[in-house]
C-alpha positions in Angstrom: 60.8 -10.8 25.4 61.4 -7.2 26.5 64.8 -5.9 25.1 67.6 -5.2 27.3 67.6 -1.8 28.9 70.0 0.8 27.4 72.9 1.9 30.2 74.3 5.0 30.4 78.1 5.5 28.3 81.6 4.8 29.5 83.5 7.2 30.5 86.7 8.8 28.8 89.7 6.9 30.0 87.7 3.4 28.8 87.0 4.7 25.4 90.3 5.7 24.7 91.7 2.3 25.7 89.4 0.2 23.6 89.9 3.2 20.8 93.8 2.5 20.7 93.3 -0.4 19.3 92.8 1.3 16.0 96.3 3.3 16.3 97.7 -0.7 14.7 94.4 -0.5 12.3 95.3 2.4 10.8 99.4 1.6 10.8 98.4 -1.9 8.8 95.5 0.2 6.4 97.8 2.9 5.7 101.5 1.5 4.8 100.7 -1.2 2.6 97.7 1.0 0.6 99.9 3.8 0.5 103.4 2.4 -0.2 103.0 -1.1 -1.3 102.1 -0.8 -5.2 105.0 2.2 -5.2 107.2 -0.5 -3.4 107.0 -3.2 -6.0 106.5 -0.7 -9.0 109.6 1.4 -8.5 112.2 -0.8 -5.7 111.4 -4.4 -7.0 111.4 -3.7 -10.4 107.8 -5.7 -10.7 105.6 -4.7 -14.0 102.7 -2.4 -12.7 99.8 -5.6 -13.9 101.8 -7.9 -12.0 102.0 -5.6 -8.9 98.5 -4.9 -9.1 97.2 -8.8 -9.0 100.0 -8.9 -6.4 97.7 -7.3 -4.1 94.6 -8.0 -5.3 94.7 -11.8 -5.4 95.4 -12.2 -1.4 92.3 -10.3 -1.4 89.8 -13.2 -2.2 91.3 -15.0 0.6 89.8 -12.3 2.7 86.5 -12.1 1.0 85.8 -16.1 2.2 87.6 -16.0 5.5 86.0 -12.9 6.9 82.3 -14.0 6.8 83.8 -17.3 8.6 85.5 -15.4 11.5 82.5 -13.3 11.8 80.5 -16.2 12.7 83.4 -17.6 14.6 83.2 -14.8 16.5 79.5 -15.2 17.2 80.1 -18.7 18.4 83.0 -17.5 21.0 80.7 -14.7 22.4 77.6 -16.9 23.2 80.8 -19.4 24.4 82.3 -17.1 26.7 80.6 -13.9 26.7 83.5 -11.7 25.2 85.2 -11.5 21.6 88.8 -11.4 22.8 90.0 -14.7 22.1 89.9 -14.3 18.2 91.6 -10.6 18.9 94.5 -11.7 20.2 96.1 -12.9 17.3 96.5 -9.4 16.1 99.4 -9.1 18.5 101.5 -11.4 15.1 100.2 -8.7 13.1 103.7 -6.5 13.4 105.6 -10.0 12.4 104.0 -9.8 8.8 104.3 -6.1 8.4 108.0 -6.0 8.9 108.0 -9.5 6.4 106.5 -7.7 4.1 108.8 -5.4 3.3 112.0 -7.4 3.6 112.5 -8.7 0.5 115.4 -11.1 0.2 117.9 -9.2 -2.3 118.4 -11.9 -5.1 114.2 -11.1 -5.7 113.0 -9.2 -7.8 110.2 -8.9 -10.5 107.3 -11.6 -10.3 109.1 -13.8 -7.4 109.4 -10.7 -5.2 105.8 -10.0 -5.9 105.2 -13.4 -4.5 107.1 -13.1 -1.3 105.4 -9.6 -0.8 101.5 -11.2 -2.0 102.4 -13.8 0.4 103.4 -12.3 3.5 100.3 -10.0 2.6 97.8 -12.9 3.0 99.7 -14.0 6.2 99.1 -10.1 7.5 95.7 -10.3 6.1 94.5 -13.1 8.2 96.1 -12.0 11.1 94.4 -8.1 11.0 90.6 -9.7 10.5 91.1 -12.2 13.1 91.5 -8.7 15.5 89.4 -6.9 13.2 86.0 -8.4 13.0 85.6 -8.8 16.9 87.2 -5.4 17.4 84.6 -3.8 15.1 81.7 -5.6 16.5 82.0 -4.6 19.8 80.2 -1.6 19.9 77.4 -3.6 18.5 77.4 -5.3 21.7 77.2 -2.6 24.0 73.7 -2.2 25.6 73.6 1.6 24.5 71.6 3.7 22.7 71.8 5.1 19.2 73.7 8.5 19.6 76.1 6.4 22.3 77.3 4.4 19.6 78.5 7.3 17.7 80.3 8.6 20.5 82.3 5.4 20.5 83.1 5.7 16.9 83.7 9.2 17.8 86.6 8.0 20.1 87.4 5.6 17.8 87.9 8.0 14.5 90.3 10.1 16.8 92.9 6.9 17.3 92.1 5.7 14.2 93.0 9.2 12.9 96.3 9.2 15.1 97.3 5.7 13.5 96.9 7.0 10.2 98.4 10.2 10.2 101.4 8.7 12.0 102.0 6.1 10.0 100.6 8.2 6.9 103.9 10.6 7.9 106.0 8.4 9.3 106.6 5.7 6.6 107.0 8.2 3.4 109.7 10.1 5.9 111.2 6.6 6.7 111.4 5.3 3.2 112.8 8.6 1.3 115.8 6.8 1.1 113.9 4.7 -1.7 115.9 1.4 -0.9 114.9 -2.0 0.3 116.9 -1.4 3.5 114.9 2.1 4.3 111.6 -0.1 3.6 112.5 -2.5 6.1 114.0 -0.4 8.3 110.1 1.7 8.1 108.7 -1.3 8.4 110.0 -2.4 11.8 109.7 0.5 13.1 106.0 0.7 12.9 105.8 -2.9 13.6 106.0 -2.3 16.8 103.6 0.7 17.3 100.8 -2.5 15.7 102.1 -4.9 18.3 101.2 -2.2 21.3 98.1 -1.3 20.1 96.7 -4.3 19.5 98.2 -5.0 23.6 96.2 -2.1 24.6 92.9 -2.3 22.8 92.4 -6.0 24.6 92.4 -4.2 28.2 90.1 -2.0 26.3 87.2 -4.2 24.8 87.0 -5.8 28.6 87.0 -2.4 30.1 84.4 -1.4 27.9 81.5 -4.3 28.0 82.0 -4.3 31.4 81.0 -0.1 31.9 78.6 -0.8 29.3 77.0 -4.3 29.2 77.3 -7.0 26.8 74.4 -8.2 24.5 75.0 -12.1 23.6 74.7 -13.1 19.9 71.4 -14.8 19.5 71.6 -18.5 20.1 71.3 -19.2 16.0 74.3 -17.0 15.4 77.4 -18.6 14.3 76.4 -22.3 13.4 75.9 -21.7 10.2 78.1 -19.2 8.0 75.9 -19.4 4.4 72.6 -18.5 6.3 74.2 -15.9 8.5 75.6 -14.2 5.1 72.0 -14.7 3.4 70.0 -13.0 6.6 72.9 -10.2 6.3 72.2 -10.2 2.3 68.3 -9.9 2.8 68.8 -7.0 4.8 68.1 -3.8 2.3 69.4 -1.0 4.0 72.4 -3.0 5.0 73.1 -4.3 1.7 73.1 -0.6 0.2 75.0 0.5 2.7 77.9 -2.3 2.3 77.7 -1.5 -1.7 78.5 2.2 -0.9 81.2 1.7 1.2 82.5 -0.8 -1.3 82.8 1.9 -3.6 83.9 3.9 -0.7 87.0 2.6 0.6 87.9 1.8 -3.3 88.0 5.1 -4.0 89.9 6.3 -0.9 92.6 3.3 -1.0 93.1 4.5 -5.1 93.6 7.8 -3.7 96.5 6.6 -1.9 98.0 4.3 -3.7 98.2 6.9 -6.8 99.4 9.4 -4.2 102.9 8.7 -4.3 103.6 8.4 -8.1 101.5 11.8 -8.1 104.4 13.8 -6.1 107.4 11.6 -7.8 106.7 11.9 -11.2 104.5 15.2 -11.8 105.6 17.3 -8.8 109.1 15.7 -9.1 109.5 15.9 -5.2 108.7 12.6 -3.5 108.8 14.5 0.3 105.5 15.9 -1.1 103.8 12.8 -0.2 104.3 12.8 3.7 103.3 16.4 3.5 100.1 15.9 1.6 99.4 12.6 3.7 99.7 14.7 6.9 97.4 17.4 5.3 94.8 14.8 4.1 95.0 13.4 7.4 95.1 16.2 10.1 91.8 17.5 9.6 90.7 14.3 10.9 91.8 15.0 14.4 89.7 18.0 14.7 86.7 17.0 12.7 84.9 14.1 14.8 83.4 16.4 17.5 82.1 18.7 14.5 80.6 15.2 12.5 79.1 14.2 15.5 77.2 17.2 16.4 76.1 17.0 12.8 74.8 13.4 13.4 73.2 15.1 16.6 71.1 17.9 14.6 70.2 15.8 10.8 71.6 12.6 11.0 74.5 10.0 10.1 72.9 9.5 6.1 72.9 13.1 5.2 76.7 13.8 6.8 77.6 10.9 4.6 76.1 11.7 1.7 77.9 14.9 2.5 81.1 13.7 2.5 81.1 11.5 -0.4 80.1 14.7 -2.3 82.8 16.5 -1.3 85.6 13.9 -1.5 84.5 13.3 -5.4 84.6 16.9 -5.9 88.0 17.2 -4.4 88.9 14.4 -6.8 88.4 16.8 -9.6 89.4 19.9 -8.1 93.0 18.0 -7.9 93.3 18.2 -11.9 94.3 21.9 -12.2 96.9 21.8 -9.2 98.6 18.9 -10.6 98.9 20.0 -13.9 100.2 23.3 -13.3 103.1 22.0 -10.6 105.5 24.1 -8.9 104.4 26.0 -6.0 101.3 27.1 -7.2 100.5 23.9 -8.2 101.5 22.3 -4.9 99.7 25.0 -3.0 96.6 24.1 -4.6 96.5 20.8 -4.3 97.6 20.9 -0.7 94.2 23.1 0.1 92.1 20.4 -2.2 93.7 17.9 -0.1 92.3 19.0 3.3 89.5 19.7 2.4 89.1 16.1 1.2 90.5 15.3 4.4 87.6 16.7 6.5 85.5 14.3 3.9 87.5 11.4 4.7 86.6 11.7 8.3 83.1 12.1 7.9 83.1 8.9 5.6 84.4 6.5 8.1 82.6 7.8 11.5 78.9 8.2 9.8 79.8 4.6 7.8 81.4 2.6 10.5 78.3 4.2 13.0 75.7 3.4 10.8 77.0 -0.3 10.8 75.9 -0.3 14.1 73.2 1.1 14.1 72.2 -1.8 10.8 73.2 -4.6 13.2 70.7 -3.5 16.3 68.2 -2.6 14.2 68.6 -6.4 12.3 66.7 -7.8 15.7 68.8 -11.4 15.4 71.5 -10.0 17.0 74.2 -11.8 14.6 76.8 -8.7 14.5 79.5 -10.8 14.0 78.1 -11.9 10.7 77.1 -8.4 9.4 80.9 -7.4 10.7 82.3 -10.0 9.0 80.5 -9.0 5.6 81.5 -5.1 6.9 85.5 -6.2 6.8 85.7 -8.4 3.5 83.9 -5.6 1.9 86.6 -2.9 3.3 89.5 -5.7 2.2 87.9 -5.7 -0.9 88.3 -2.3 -1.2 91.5 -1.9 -0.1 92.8 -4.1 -3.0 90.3 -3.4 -5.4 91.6 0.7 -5.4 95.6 0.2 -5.9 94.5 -3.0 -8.5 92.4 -0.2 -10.5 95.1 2.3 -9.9 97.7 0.2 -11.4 95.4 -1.0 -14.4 95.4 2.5 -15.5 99.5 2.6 -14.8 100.1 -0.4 -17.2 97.0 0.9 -20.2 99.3 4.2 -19.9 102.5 2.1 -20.5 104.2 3.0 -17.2 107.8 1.6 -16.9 109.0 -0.1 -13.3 112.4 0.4 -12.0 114.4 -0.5 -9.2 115.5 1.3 -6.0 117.5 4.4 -7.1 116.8 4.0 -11.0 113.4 6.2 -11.8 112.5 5.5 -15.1 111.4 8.0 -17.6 107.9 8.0 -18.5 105.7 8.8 -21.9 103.4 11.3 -22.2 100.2 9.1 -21.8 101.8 7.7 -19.2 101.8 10.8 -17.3 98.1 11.5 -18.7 96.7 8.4 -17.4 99.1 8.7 -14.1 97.1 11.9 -13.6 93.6 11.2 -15.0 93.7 8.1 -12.6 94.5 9.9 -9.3 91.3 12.4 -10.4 88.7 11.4 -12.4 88.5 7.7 -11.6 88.3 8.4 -7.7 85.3 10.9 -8.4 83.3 8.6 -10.7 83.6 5.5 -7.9 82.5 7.6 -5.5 79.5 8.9 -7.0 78.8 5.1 -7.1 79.3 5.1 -3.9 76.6 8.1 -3.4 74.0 6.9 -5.8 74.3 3.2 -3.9 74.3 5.5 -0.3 71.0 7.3 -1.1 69.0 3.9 -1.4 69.8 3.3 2.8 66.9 4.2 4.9 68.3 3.7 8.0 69.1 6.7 9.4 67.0 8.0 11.7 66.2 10.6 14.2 65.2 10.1 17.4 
């Protein structure tokens, strides 16, 4: 059977509507994996092992449900050739962010550590139901290989937009450091979710109908188990899942540690919206200059790339943060852009090579290799703040309440410090080693 001829792209205005729908992506990955385990820590008064398996136990939920809604998704695309049922859920997604944070008042300690894990698997649900037919759509598109990356170029700009905003936005919001000024950050960007998700289902139509829609292959989606082992069998797809593992691990620690950095060893907690929007802005400048790398030596080395540089940046943070002040803080700000160019390369060249792993798989199941793609990324995004506050609690770091900081030992300042650096930079050298065992770049 002769494979489906490969149409020219979409234009502008169609990519940024399907790319908005990342602007709520990035709102729900940043606030809880920047502020959450600083929420519970240091307002809730929870113990920092509790917090951690307080975020990492809604986790497994996501690990088995996302393989199911991939295949789900599969079944609802050969049903009704589109993905958007399953995505419209994500327009809840605001209703569990803004939960999330409001905490009745008598809580505190392990039960508000419950509400918070709680509403968390509630939010969870509701962001991979959008998620994994969100992601797979490019996969869909009857386009060629260097038209993908321009839709993950698009893509990495919103995504880039959500982040930074909310990156900003929610430190700024929450200064105050009390339940109230949580909630009240919480709403707030609630609603920014809630339009994007609005948006980005005009924009998935708008898009497979400029571009063609490729139907999953009639085996897709009737069974999940042998749609994870064909997925599991694939060896360039399998290293290339392991790396991002390790990948979004790493950046997730990164910010979760990022705010205990700036309270307790630069002693200025409006350091962290400033170093978020410096870790962040590079990232609305760099996609053009990632892609025309992908153009001239492909999507493997620019990743390779950028996991190099993000786990040097890890370790080029050490110096800045120990010597504090203003040279300290001017330091680390320029180690943190730099990192941030790295970050941006790490998502477009990953999230594009995903892509390019599920045409090249020939049975056309992309929601199943999405669906592995997203409960690896949740993994991650728990796994990172878990490890984070593993360290916290070795280093016997003392929670508080709203208001109250509590004084902290010597080692726990060490292993405050030695887990914002030199953890990050030896999980992402995993995350190379595993990365250089993919194949599947090409040139054409």
């Amino acid at each position: 059977m002769t494979a489906p001829r490969a149409r020219p792209g979409a234009g502008r205005r169609t990519l940024v509507l399907y790319a908005a729908g990342s602007v709520g992506m990035g709102v729900w990955v940043t606030v809880p994996g920047l502020l959450l385990l600083y929420f519970l820590t240091d307002v809730l008064g929870v113990p920092a092992a509790v917090a951690g398996l307080a975020l990492l136990l809604p986790k497994i939920v996501d690990i088995v449900v996302h393989p199911l809604l991939g295949s789900r998704s599969d079944r609802q695309a050969r049903a009704h050739g589109h993905r958007r049922r399953m995505m419209r859920t994500g327009l809840l997604l605001g209703l569990a962010m803004a939960a999330m944070f409001t905490v009745p008042g008598q809580l505190t300690g392990t039960p508000a550590a419950l509400w918070v894990g709680g509403w968390l698997v509630i939010g969870n649900l509701l962001f991979a139901a959008f998620q994994v037919p969100y992601l797979t759509t490019p996969s869909d598109l009857l386009v060629g290989y260097h038209e993908r990356t321009r839709v993950f170029m698009f893509r990495m700009a919103l995504l880039t937009i959500g982040l930074l905003g909310a990156g900003v936005a929610a430190p700024a919001l929450a200064a105050g450091g009390g339940r109230a000024d949580y909630t009240r950050m919480a709403l707030l960007l609630a609603v920014a979710t809630t339009a994007s998700a609005a948006v980005a289902l005009r924009g998935v139509r708008r898009l497979t109908d400029a571009c063609g829609f490729r139907a999953p292959d009639p085996r897709a989606g009737h069974a999940t188990l042998a749609d994870l082992r064909i997925a599991g069998r694939d060896r360039d797809f399998r290293a290339l899942v392991l790396s991002y593992l390790f990948t979004g691990t790493t950046t997730h620690l990164f910010l979760a540690a990022l705010p205990y950095v700036t309270q307790y060893l630069f002693h200025n907690a409006e350091l962290t919206a400033l170093f978020m929007g410096l870790f962040l802005a590079p990232a609305m400048f760099a996609g053009p200059g990632w892609s025309a790398w992908s153009r001239r030596i492909g999507k493997q080395r620019g990743l390779l790339l950028s996991q190099a540089v993000f786990a040097a940046g890890s370790l080029a943070l050490l110096p800045g943060a120990r010597l504090g002040g203003g040279a300290g803080t001017a330091l680390t700000a320029a180690v943190v852009m730099a990192m941030g160019f790295a970050f941006s390369g790490l998502q477009l060249f990953a999230f594009s090579m995903l892509s390019d792993a599920v045409n090249g798989a020939g049975s056309v199941k992309a929601g199943a290799y999405t669906g592995v793609w997203t409960a690896t990324e949740a993994t991650g995004t728990a796994v990172g703040p878990y490890l984070y506050s593993a360290v916290l609690a070795l280093g016997g770091f003392v929670s508080s309440t709203g208001g109250h900081t509590a004084a902290q030992s010597g080692t726990a300042l060490d292993a405050l410090l030695l887990g914002f650096t030199v953890l990050p930079a030896a999980l992402m050298a995993v995350a190379l080693w595993f990365q250089r065992r993919c194949t599947l770049d090409r040139t054409p």
